[in-house]
N, C-alpha and C positions, 0 to 999 in steps of 0.2 A: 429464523434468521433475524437478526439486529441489524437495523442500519445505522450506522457514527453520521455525524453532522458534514457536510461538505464545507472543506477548507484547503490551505494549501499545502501540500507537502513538499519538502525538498531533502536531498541527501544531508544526514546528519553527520558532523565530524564521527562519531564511531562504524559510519560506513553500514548500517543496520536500517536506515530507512530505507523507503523504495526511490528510483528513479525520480528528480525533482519532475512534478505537474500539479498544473490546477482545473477545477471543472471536471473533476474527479468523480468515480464512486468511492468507497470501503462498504465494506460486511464482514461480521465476524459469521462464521459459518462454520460449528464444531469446535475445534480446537484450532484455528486458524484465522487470520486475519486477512482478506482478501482486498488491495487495492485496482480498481478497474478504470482504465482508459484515461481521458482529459487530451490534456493539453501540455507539452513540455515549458521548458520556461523562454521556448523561442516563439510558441504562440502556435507547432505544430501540432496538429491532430496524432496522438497516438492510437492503438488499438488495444495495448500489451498488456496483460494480469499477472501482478505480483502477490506472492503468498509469502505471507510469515505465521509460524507455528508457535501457538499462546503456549509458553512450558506451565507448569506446574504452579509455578510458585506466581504465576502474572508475568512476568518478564516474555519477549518477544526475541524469536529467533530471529537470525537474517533474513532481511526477504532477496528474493528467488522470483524469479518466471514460471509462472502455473504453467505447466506444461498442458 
């Protein structure tokens, strides 16, 4: 497992980031990129794990709710 550096995330216009928060994790873990928890941009506590799947070439699929 790799861990990315903590910063902020917010939805990007192509619709393909996660859920905007900060106070975040990420891990890549396989072929997948794993955003976990933080804080929305209203300062709530979230819980919720978002998955996006690394294709082939680099590029990132939509992230998704880890189920």
């Amino acid at each position: 497992m790799r861990c990315l550096r903590e910063h902020h995330v917010g939805k990007g216009r192509d619709g393909l980031t996660p859920q905007p928060r900060f106070h975040h994790a990420s891990a890549v873990i396989g072929n997948a990129v794993y955003v976990f928890a933080g804080a929305t941009a209203m300062g709530v506590a979230t819980d919720s794990v978002e998955r996006a799947v690394i294709n082939g070439d680099g590029t990132l699929g939509p992230f998704a709710p880890a189920g």
